[in-house]
VOMI-728083 format. One record per residue (C-alpha): residue in three letters; x, y, z. Coordinates in steps of 0.25 Angstrom, whole numbers, padded with zeros to 4 digits, always signed. Example, Ala and Ser with C-alpha at 12.3 -4.5 7.8 and 13.67 -1.06 7.14 Angstrom:
BEGIN
ALA+0049-0018+0031/SER+0055-0004+0029/
***
This chain:
BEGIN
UNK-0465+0497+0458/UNK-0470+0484+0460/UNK-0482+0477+0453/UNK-0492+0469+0455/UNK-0503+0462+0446/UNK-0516+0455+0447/UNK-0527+0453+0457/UNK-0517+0442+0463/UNK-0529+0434+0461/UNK-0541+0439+0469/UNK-0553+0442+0463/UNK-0559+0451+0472/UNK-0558+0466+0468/UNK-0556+0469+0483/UNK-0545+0462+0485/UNK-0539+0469+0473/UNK-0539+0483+0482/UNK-0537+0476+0494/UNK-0522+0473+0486/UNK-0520+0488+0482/UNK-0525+0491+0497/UNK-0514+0483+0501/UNK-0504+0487+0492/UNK-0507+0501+0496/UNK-0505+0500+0512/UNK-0495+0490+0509/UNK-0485+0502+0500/UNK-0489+0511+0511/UNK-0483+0502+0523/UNK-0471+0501+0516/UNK-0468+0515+0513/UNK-0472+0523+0526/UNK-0460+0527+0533/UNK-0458+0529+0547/UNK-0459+0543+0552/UNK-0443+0542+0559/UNK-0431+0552+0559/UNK-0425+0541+0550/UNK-0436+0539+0539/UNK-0434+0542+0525/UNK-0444+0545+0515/UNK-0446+0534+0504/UNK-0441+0540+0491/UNK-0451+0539+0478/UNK-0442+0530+0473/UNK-0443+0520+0484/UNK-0460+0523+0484/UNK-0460+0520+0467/UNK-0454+0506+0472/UNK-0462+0504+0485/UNK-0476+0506+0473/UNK-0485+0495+0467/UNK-0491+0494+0456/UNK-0504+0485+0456/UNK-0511+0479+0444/UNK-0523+0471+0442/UNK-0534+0469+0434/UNK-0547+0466+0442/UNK-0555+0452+0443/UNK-0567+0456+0444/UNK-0578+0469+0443/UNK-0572+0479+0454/UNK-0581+0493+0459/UNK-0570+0499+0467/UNK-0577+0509+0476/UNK-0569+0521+0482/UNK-0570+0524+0497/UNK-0578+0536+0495/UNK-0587+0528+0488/UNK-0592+0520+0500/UNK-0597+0533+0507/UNK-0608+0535+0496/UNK-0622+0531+0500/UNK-0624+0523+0487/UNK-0611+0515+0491/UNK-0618+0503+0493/UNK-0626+0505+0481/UNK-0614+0506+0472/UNK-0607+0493+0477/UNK-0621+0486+0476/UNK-0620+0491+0461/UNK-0607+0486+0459/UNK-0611+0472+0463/UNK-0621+0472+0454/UNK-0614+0475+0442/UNK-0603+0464+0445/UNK-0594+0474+0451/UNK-0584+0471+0465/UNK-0586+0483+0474/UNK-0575+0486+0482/UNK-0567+0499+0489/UNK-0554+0503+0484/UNK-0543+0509+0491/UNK-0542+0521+0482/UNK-0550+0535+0481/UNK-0560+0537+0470/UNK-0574+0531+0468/UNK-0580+0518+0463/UNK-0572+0512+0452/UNK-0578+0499+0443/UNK-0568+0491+0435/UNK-0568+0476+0430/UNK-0557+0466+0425/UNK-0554+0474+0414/UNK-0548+0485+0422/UNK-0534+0488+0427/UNK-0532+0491+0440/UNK-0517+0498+0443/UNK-0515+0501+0459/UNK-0502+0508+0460/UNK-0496+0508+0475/UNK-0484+0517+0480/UNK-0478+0522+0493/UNK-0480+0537+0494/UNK-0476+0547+0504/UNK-0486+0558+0504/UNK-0502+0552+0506/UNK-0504+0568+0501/UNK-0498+0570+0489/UNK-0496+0567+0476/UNK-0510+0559+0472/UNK-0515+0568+0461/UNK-0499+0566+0454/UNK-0502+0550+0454/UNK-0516+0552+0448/UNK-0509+0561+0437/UNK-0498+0553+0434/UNK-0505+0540+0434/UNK-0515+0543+0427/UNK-0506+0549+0416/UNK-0499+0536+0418/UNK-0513+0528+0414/UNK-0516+0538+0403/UNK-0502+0534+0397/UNK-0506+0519+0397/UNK-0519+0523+0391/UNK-0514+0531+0380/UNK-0503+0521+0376/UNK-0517+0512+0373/UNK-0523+0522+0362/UNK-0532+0529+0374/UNK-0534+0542+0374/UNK-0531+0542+0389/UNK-0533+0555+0398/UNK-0532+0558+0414/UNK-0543+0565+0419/UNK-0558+0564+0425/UNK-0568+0558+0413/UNK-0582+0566+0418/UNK-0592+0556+0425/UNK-0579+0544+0428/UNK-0582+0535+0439/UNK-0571+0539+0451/UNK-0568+0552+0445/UNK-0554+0558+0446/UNK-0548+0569+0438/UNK-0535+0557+0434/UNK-0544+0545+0428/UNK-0537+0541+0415/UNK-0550+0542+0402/UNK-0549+0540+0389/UNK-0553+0553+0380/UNK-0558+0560+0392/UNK-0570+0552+0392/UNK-0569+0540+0401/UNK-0561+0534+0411/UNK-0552+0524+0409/UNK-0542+0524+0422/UNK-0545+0528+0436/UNK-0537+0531+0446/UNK-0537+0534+0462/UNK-0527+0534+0473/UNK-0526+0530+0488/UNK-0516+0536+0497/UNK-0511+0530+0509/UNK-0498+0534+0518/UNK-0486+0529+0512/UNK-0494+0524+0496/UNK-0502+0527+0485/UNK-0512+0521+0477/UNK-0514+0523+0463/UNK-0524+0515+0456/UNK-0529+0515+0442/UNK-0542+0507+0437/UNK-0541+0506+0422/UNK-0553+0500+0415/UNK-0548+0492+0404/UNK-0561+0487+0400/UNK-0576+0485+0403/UNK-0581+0498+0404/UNK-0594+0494+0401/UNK-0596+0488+0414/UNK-0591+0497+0423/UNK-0600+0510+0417/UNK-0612+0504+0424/UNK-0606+0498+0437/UNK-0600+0513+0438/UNK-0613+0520+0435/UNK-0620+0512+0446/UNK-0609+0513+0457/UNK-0608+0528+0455/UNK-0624+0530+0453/UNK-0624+0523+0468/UNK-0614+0531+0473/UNK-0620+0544+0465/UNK-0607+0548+0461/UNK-0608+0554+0447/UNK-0602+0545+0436/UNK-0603+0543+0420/UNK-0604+0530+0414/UNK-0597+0535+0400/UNK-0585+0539+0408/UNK-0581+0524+0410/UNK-0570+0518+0398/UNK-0562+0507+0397/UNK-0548+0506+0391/UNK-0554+0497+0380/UNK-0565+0506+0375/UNK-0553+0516+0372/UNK-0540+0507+0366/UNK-0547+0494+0362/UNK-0535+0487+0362/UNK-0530+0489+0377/UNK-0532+0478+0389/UNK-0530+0475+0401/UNK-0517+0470+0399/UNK-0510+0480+0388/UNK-0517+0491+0400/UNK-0510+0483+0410/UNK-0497+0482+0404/UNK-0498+0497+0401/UNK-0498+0504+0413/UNK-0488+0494+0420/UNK-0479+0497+0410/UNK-0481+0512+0412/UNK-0478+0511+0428/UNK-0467+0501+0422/UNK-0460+0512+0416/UNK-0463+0522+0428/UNK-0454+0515+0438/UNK-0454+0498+0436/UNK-0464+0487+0440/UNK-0461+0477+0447/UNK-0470+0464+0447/UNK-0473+0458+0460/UNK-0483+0451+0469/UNK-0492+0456+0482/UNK-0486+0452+0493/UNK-0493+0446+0505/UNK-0493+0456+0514/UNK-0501+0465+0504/UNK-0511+0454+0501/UNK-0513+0452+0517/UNK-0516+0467+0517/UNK-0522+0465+0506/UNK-0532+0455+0512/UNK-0534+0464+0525/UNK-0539+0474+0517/UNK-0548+0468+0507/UNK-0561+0470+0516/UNK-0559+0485+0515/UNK-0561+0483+0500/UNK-0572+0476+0498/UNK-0585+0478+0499/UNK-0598+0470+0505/
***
């Protein structure tokens, strides 16, 4: 699987999901076949090393809205409040609702050719999110998979800590031909995403809690950003072999037809 790291020095968090955008449609162009007498299905070994794995840590205060987001009333309301607290808004690929994470976070998109758009989604959410509990196990957290009551972008396969507050989201996009897997895990700051949180979902009246909101620090102390990082690459690592690379230049051209789509007035 190949990997890549970093912002490849942007600073604007639309560009950020314009790159996994790309990445995306990129895995997808490559891995659709034909529909000939003559084709042959790819085999899952050849989608496992077809897959990216991106990671980053973001430059700046992101609000990443989902695209059911957009048709609430209070959509404008909620990206007005973002802006006010110091936040980026901007529309991810993915499903899910609005998401709020700083420089503190990990970000983890993980690409990979797939044959069936329909099947196997709510297998990747379980296994990755095991996965992510694993990590945060291995840092002294008593890490669970499941919905913490009140969660901003609620799913039954967030990663908590003692049932009580969410650590890790995740959410999925399926195209034809790829998947998305992505993963924001707040690392630290969870103090200023409570209120940022409490005002977009309060514009978008969608029920939400600010005591459901943790950070990794407030459970192990001792963790960061880099010993996080190091972790869960060293987990996919030992799941099939990273291989580091570089975006290419066809991906960031697609990348830069896309950004617009992300970013928000």
């Amino acid at each position: 699987m190949d990997l890549l790291r970093g912002t490849f020095g942007a600073t604007d968090p639309a560009w950020d999901v314009a790159v996994t955008h790309a990445l995306l449609r990129r895995v997808a162009a490559s891995h659709v076949v034909s529909p000939t007498p003559d084709a042959v299905s790819p085999t899952p070994d050849a989608e496992s090393s077809s897959a990216v794995l991106r990671a980053y840590r973001p430059k700046r205060r992101v609000v990443a809205f989902g695209r059911r987001d957009i048709r609430r009333p209070g959509f404008p309301a909620a990206v007005d409040a973002a802006r006010a607290a110091g936040f980026t808004p901007v529309v991810r690929p993915q499903g899910g609702r609005a998401v709020a994470y700083t420089e503190r976070s990990l970000v983890l998109d993980h690409v990979s050719p797939h044959s069936d758009t329909l099947g196997g989604m709510d297998e990747r959410f379980a296994t990755y999110g095991k996965l992510w509990a694993r990590v945060l196990s291995d840092l002294g957290i008593d890490a669970r998979v499941g919905e913490v009551p009140g969660e901003y972008c609620p799913s039954a396969y967030s990663v908590n800590a003692r049932g009580e507050v969410k650590l890790v989201g995740t959410a999925q996009r399926v195209i034809k031909g790829a998947w998305l897997f992505s993963a924001v895990a707040i690392v630290d700051d969870a103090d200023l995403l409570r209120p940022v949180l409490s005002d977009v979902y309060r514009a978008l009246e969608l029920p939400f809690d600010v005591a459901s909101v943790g950070s990794i620090r407030d459970e192990a102390p001792a963790a960061s950003l880099d010993r996080l990082e190091t972790a869960i690459l060293a987990e996919y690592d030992g799941h099939g072999g990273l291989t580091a690379t570089t975006l290419d230049a066809e991906t960031t051209r697609l990348a830069h037809t896309l950004v617009d789509d992300h970013r928000l007035p």
